[in-house]
C-alpha positions as CSV (number, residue, x, y, z in Angstrom):
1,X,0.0,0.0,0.0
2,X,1.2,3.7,-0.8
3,X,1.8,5.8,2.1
4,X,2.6,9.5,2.2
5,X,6.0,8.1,4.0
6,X,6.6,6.9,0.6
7,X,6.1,9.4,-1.7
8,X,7.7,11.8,1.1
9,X,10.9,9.9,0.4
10,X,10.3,9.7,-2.7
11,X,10.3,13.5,-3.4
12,X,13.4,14.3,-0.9
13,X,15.5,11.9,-2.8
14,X,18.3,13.1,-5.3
15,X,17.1,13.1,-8.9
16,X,19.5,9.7,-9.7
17,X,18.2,8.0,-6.9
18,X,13.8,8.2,-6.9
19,X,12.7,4.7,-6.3
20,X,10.3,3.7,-9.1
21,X,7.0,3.2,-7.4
22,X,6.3,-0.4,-8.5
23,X,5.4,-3.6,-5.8
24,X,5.3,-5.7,-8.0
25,X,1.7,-6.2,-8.4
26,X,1.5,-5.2,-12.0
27,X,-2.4,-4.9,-12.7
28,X,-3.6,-2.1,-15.0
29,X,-7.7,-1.4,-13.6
30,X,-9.9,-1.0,-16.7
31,X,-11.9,1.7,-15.1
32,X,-9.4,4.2,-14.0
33,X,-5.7,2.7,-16.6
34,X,-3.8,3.0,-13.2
35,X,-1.8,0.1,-12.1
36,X,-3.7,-1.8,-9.0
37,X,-0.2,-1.6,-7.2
38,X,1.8,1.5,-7.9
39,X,-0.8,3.7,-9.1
40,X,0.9,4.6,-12.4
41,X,-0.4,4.5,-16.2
42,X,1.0,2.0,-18.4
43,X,2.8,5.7,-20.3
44,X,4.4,6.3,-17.0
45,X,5.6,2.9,-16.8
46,X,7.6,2.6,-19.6
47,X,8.9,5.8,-19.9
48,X,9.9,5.6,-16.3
49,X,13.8,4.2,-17.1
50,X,13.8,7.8,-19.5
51,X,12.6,10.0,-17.2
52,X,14.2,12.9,-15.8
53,X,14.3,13.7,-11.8
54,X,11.7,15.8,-12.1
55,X,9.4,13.9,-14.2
56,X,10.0,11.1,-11.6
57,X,9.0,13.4,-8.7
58,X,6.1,14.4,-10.7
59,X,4.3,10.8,-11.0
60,X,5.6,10.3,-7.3
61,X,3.3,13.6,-6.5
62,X,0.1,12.3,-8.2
63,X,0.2,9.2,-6.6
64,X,-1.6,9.6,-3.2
65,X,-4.4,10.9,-5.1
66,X,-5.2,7.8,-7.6
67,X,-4.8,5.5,-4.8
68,X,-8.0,4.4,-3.1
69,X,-8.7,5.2,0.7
């Protein structure tokens, strides 16, 4: 489960060092095209290894809000 500890670290880490999001639980919902467990769309998956810093600590920022309560 995603917790603001997480994405906290996430966004305080040095831009060649954000942890990619994923658990490992790599099921995209029909309803919403997020991934069930990191809460990322399959664009932001595969351009995650060409991503800049920032871009990474962009997704990191949006994903406390896709993730279900």
């Amino acid at each position: 489960m995603l917790t603001q500890e997480m994405v906290d670290a996430a966004l305080q880490a040095p831009d060649h060092a954000i942890p990619s999001p994923c658990v490992n639980v790599c099921q995209i919902d029909s309803d919403s095209g997020y991934c069930q467990g990191c809460w990322r769309t399959l664009d932001e998956i595969g351009q995650w290894g060409d991503a800049s810093g920032a871009e990474r600590k962009a997704v990191w920022q949006q994903l406390l809000s896709r993730c279900p309560v």
